[in-house]
C-alpha positions, 0 to 999 in steps of 0.5 A: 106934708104929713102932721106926725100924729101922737103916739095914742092917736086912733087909726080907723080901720072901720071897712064899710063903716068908714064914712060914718065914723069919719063924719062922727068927726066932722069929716066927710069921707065919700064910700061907694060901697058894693055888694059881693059874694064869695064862695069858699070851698070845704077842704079840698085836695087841690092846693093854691099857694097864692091869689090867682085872678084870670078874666072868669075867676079870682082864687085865693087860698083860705087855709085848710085846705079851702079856697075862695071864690069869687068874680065881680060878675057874679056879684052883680046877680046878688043883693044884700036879700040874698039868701045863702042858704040855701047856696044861690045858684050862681055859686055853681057858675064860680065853681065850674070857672074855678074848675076850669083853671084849677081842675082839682076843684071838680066836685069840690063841695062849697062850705060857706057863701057869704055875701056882704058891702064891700069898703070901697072910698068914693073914688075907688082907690084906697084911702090912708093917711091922717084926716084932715081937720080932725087931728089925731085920727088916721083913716084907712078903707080900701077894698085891696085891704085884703091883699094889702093889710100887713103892708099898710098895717107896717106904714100906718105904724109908721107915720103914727108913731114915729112920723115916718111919711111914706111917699108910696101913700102919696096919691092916697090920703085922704085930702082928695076925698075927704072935706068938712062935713057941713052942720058938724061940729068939730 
């Protein structure tokens, strides 16, 4: 069962950061970081109401009238060195995809490429709860923050400040990954 947290306790929503913060209290939390681009177009006149994925693109929408591309094949052609500017020619590729599902893009102009680790825990899945043996702290990292952000910010309020435990959180706490870091005090 989940310890009900004090109000005043500290959620760590550090993304790529998460496992040194969490070692700065004596907790060890395994991230397997990755590297990702995404391209986001300049103001376009095709719309996209929500995110869109297919087995060559994902899109989603990024406000006025912009949208984000990104594919995790493209990833896998970049580093961290990766100059953005001037645009890798790999965007050109998740431009004609995107055009290919959503013809209004063709000829869209890309605005923006960023590439940047990814907050991925050790196993994949997303982590959120409180840490074990460092009581006070509740970690999350999770890649699908992104989609998931507004739901998780609504059950971390939750079980921090009125001790409300939401089992849909069960499979992802942090015990699974999570141990005492050795040689760090507590």
């Amino acid at each position: 069962t989940i310890r009900r947290l004090r109000p005043g306790s500290t959620p760590s929503c550090t993304g790529r950061w998460s496992g040194e913060v969490a070692r700065l209290a004596g907790i060890d939390l395994p991230m397997a970081p990755t590297v990702g681009l995404t391209a986001l177009t300049a103001p376009t006149a095709a719309r996209l109401g929500a995110v869109f994925h297919t087995d060559q693109i994902a899109l989603r929408p990024d406000g006025a009238g912009r949208i984000m591309l990104h594919h995790g094949d493209i990833d896998d052609q970049v580093t961290l060195d990766t100059p953005v500017e001037p645009t890798p020619a790999v965007v050109a590729e998740l431009l004609r995809r995107a055009a290919a599902v959503l013809p209004g893009l063709a000829g869209a102009r890309i605005e923006a490429t960023r590439i940047a680790p990814r907050a991925i825990p050790g196993d994949g899945y997303t982590v959120i709860g409180p840490a074990p043996g460092a009581p006070g702290l509740y970690l999350i990292a999770s890649h699908s923050a992104i989609t998931m952000a507004a739901l998780f910010g609504r059950l971390a309020t939750r079980e921090i400040l009125d001790g409300q435990v939401d089992e849909r959180l069960a499979t992802f706490r942090p015990e699974r990954l999570a141990r005492a870091a050795e040689g760090v005090a507590s």
